[in-house]
C-alpha positions as CSV (number, residue, x, y, z in Angstrom):
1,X,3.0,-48.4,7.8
2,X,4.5,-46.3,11.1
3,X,5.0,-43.4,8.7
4,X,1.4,-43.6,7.7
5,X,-0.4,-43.8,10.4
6,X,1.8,-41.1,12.2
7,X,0.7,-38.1,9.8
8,X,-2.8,-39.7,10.1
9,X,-2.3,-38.9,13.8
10,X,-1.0,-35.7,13.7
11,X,-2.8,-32.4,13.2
12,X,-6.0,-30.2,14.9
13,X,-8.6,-30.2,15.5
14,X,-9.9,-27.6,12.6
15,X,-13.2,-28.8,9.9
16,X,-14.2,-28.3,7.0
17,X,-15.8,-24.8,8.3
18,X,-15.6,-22.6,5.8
19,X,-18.0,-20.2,4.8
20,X,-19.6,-21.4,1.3
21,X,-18.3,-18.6,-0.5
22,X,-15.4,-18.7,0.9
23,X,-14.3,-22.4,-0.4
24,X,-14.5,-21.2,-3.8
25,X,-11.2,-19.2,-3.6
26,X,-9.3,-22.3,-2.4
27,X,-6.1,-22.2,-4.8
28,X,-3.5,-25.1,-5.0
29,X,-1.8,-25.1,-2.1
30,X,-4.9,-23.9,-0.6
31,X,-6.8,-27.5,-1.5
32,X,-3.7,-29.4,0.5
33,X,-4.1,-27.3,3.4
34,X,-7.4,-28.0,3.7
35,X,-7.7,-31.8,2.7
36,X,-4.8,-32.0,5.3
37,X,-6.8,-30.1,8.1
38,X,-9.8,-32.5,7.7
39,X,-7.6,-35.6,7.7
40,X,-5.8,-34.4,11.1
41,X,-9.1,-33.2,12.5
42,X,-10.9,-36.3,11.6
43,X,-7.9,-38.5,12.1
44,X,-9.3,-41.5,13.6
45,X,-12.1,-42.3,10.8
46,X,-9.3,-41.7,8.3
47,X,-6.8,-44.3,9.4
48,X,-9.8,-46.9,10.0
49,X,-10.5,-46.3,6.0
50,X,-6.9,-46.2,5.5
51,X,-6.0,-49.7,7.5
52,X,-9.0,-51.4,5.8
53,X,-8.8,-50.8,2.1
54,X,-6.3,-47.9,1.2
55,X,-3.9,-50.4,2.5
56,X,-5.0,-53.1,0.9
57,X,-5.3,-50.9,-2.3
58,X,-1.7,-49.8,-2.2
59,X,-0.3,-53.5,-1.4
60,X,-2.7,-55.0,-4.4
61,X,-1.1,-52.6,-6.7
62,X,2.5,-52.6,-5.2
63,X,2.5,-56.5,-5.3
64,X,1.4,-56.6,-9.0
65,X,4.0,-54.9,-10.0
66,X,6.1,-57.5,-8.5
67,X,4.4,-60.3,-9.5
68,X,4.1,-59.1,-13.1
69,X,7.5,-58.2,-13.6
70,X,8.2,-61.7,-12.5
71,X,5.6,-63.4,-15.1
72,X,6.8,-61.6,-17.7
73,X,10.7,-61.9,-17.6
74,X,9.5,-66.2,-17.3
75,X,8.2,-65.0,-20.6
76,X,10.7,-63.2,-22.5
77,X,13.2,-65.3,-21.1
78,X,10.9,-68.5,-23.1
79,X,10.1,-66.5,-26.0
80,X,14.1,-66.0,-26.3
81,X,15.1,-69.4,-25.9
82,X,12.3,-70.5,-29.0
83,X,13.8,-68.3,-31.1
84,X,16.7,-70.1,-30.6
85,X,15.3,-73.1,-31.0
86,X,14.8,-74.9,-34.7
87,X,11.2,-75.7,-35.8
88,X,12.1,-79.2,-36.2
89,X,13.4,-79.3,-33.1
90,X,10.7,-81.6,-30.6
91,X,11.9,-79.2,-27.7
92,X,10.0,-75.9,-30.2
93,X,6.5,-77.7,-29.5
94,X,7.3,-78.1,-25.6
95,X,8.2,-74.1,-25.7
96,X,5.6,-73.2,-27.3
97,X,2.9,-74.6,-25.4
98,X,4.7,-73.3,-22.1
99,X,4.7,-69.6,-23.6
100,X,0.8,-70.1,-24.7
101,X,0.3,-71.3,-21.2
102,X,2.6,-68.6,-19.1
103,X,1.1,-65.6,-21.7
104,X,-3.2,-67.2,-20.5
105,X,-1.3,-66.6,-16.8
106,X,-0.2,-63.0,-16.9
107,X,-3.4,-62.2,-18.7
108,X,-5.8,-64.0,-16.5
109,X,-3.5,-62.5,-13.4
110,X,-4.0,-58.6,-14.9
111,X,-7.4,-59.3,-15.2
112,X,-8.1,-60.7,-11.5
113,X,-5.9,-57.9,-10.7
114,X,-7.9,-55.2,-12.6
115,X,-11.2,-56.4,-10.8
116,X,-9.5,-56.1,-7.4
117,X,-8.2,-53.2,-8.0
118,X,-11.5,-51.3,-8.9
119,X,-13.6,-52.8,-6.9
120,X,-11.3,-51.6,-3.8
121,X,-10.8,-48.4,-5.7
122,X,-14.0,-47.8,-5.5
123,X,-14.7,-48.6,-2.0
124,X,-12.4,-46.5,-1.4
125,X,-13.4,-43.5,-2.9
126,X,-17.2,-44.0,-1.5
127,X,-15.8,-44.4,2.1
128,X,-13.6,-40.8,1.9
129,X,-16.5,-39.2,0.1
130,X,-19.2,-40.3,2.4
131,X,-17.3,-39.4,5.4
132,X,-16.1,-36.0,4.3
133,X,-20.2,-34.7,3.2
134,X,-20.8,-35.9,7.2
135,X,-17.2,-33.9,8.4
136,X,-18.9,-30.9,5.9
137,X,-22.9,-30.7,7.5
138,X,-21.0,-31.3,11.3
139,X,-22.3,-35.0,11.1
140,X,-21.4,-37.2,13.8
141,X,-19.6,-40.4,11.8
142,X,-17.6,-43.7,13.0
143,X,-16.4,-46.2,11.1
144,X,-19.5,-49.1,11.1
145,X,-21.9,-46.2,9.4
146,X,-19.4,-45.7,6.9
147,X,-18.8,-49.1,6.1
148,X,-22.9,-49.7,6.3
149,X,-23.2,-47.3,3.5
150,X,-20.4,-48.0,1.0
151,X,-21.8,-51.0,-0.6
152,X,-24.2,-49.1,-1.3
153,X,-22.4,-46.2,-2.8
154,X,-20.2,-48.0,-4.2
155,X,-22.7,-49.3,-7.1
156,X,-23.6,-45.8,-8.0
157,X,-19.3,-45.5,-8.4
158,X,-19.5,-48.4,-10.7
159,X,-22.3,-47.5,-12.9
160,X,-20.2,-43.9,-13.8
161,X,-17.0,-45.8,-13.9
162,X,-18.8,-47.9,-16.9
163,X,-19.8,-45.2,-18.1
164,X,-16.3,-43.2,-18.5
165,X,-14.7,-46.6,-19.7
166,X,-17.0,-46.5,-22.6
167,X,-16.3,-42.5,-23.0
168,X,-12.6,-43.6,-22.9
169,X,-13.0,-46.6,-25.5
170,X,-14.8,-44.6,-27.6
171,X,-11.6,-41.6,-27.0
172,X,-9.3,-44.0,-28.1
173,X,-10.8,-45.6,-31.1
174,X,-11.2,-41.9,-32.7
175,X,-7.7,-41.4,-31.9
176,X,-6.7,-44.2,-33.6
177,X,-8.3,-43.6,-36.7
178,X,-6.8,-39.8,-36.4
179,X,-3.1,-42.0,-36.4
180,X,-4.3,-44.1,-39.2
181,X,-5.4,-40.8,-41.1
182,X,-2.1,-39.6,-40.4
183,X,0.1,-42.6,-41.5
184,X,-2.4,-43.1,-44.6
185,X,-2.1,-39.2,-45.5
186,X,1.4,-37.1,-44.0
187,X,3.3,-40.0,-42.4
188,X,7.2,-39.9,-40.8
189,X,8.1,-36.7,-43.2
190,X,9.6,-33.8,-42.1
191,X,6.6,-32.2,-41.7
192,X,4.4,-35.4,-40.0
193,X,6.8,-35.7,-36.9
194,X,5.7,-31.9,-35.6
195,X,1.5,-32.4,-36.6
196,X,1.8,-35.7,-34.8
197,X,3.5,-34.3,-31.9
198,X,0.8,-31.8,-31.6
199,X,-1.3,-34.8,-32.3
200,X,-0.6,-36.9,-29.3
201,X,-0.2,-33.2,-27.0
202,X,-3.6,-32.8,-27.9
203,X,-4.5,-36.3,-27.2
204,X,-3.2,-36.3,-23.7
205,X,-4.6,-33.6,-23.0
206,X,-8.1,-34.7,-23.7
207,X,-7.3,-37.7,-21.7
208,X,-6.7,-35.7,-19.0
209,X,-9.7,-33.3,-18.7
210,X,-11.7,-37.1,-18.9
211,X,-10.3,-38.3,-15.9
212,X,-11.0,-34.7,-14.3
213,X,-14.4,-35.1,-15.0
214,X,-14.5,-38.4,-13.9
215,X,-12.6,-38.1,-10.6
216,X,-15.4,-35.2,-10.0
217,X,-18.1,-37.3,-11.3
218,X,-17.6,-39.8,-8.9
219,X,-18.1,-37.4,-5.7
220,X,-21.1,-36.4,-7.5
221,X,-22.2,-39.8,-7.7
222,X,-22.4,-40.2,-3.8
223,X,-23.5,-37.3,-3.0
224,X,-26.5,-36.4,-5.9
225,X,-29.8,-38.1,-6.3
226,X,-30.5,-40.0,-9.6
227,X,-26.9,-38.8,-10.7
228,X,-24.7,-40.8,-11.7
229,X,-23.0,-42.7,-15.2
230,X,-23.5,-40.4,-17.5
231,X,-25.7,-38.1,-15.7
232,X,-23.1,-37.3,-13.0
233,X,-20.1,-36.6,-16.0
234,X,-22.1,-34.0,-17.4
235,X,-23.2,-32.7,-14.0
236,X,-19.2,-32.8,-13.2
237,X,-18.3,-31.2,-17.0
238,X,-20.4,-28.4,-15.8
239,X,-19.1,-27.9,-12.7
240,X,-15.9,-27.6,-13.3
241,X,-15.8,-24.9,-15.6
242,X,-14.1,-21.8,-14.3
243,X,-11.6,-24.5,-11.8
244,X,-10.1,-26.1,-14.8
245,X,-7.0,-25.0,-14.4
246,X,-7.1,-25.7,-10.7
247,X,-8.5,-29.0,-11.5
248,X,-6.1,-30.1,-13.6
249,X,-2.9,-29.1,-12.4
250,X,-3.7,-31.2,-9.6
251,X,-4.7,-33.9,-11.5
252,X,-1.4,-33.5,-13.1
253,X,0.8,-33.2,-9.8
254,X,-0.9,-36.2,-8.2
255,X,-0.6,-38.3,-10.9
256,X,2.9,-37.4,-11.6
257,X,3.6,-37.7,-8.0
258,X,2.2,-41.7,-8.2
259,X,4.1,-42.2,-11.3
260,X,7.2,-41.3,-9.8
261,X,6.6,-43.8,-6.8
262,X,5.8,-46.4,-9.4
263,X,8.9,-46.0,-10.9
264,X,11.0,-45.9,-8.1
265,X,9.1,-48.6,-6.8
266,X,10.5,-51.1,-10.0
267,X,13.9,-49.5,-10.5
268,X,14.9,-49.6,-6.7
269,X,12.9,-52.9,-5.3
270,X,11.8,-54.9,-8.6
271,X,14.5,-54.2,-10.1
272,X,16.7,-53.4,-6.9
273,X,20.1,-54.7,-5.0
274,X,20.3,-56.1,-1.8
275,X,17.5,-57.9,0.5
276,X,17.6,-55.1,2.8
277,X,17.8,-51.9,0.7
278,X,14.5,-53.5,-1.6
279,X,12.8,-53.5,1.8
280,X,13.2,-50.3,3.1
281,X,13.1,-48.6,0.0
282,X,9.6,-50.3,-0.5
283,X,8.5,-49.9,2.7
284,X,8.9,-45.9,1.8
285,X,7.3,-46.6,-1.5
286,X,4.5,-48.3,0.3
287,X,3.6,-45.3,2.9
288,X,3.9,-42.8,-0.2
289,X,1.6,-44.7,-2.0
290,X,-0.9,-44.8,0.9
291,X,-0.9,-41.1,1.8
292,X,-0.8,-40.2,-1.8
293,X,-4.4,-42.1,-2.7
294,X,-5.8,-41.0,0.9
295,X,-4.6,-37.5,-0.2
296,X,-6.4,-37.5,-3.6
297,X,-9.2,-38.9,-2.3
298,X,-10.0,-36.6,0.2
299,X,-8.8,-33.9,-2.3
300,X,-11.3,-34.6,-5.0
301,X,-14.2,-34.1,-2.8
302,X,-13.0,-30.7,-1.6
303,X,-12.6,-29.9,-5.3
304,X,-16.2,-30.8,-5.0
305,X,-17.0,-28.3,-2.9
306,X,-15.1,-25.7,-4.1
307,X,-16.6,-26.1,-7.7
308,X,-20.1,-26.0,-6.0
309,X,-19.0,-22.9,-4.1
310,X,-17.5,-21.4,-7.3
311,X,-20.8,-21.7,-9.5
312,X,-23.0,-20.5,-6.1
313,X,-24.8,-23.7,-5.6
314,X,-25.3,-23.8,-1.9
315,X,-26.0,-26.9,-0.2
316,X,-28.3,-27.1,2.4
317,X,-26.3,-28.5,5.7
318,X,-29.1,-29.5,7.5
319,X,-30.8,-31.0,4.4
320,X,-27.5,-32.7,3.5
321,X,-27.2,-34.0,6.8
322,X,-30.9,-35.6,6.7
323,X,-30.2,-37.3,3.8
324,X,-26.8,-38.6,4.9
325,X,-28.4,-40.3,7.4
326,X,-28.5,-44.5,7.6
327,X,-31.8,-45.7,8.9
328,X,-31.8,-49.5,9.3
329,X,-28.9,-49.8,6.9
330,X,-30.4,-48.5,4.1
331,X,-28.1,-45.3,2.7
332,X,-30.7,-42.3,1.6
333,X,-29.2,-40.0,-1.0
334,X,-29.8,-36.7,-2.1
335,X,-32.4,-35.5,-4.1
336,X,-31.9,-33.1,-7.1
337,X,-34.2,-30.7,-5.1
338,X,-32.0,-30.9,-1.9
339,X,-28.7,-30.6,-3.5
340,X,-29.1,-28.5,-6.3
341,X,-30.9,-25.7,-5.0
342,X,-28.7,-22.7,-6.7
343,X,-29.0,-19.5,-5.5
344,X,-27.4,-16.5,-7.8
345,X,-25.3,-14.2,-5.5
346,X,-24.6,-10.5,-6.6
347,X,-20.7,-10.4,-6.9
């Protein structure tokens, strides 16, 4: 916690000031250094969002890892002792009803878990959005507008999350008649193994340019009038065309950045020795989890930007800032004519 709130505090006083067309040549390390100048610069709204839900976010998920792991060796430890356990055996029945119970647990826990977890997810990501379109038009903001507004962002966020749940669904289920296919016509020969490994490269890669277009889509969501679901993830598939690569590979590094803290997180704490090495080591776990989603947050907006910059869409500041505006509570978004007003530059 220290940690996190110390690199929240440190920093400039610089804003997200550049020129339009000059975000578009942001690179990768270029994106850090400027989702790290806005967080310094705007350090005090950050670490209010941060202590009330990226916190919160990063505990929830850090704690189910815990709790799950526990659930589940109660489970396996069961399931072991009924297969050594004789049908006939009166002691089978009283095992088996216990692992039908413990299995409803861990299910109805992942579920309660899952809601939680996207619903402060997606708080989340409203709060950093809306904050960083007011740090971009120069917008005085504090935290009681922000959390004024989210609610109402956030069912815009949910309506495109549906909406890329059902693209993924529908990912997987043609993905898994490609395996079947596969099985049913090549199977485990000498030549299967390579066309399935090409297979499932392929199939990881489309997985990943989905949750590009998503984690875009959801900016566009807060930000864009009458788009979002479906709407906003083919305004986001457009925009990112000519930063895939940019859009990706940070994808990739962030994500393989929080998988490395997950598994850290359940080899050396989970998993771990003694009392006191599982608590610091998750206390470091804990503050690299929470500057890690603050980071991407705030990244994936800026992307945002960038792509908008890239394409020569400018955005009206001072139309922006109008419609950023909270009167009596009620959040006012952007309409198509405001934000999408694209104007072709000679290059």
């Amino acid at each position: 916690m220290y940690l996190t709130i110390s690199i929240l505090s440190r920093g400039n006083h610089n804003s997200m000031d550049k020129e339009q067309e000059e975000i578009q040549f942001l690179g990768f390390l270029g994106l850090f250094k400027e989702s790290s100048n806005i967080i310094s610069s705007w350090r005090k709204i950050f670490t209010q969002i941060t202590l009330a839900l990226i916190l919160p976010l990063s505990f929830l998920f850090l704690a189910h890892l815990e709790i799950s792991d526990l659930l589940f060796a109660k489970i396996l430890h069961d399931e072991d002792a009924l297969d050594h356990t004789r049908s006939e055996n009166p002691n089978y029945s009283k095992i088996s009803d216990l692992l039908s119970s413990e299995w409803t647990a861990f299910w109805i826990f992942k579920i309660i878990y899952f809601l939680f977890f996207l619903i402060l997810s997606l708080l989340s990501t409203a709060a950093v959005v809306y904050t960083i379109a007011c740090v971009y038009t120069s917008k005085e903001i504090n935290f009681k507008r922000v959390i004024s507004v989210v609610p109402k962002v956030w069912k815009r966020l949910m309506i495109t999350f549906i909406w890329n749940f059902i693209v993924v669904f529908i990912y997987n289920v043609l993905a898994l008649l490609v395996l079947i296919l596969w099985e049913a016509l090549i199977g485990p020969s000498s030549i299967g193994v390579p066309i399935l490994t090409i297979l499932i490269f392929f199939y990881l890669m489309g997985f990943v340019y989905i949750s590009v277009v998503w984690h875009v889509a959801s900016v566009v969501s807060v930000l864009e009038d009458d788009c979002c679901g479906i709407q906003a993830m083919v305004k986001s598939k457009a925009l990112i065309k000519g930063k895939m690569k940019l859009a990706i590979s940070i994808f990739l590094f962030l994500n393989l950045w929080f998988i490395g803290i997950q598994m850290a997180y359940e080899r050396y704490v989970v998993l771990g020795g003694s009392v006191w090495w599982r608590i610091a080591f998750g206390n470091l776990c804990f503050n690299l989890l929470v500057i890690l989603i603050l980071f991407g947050l705030v990244i994936q907006t800026v992307i945002y930007f960038v792509c908008k910059s890239y394409h020569h869409e400018s955005i009206d500041k001072s139309s922006l800032a109008d419609h950023l505006e909270v009167y009596l509570g009620d959040y006012v978004p952007l309409t198509s004519k405001d934000v999408q007003l694209i104007e072709q530059f000679e290059v």
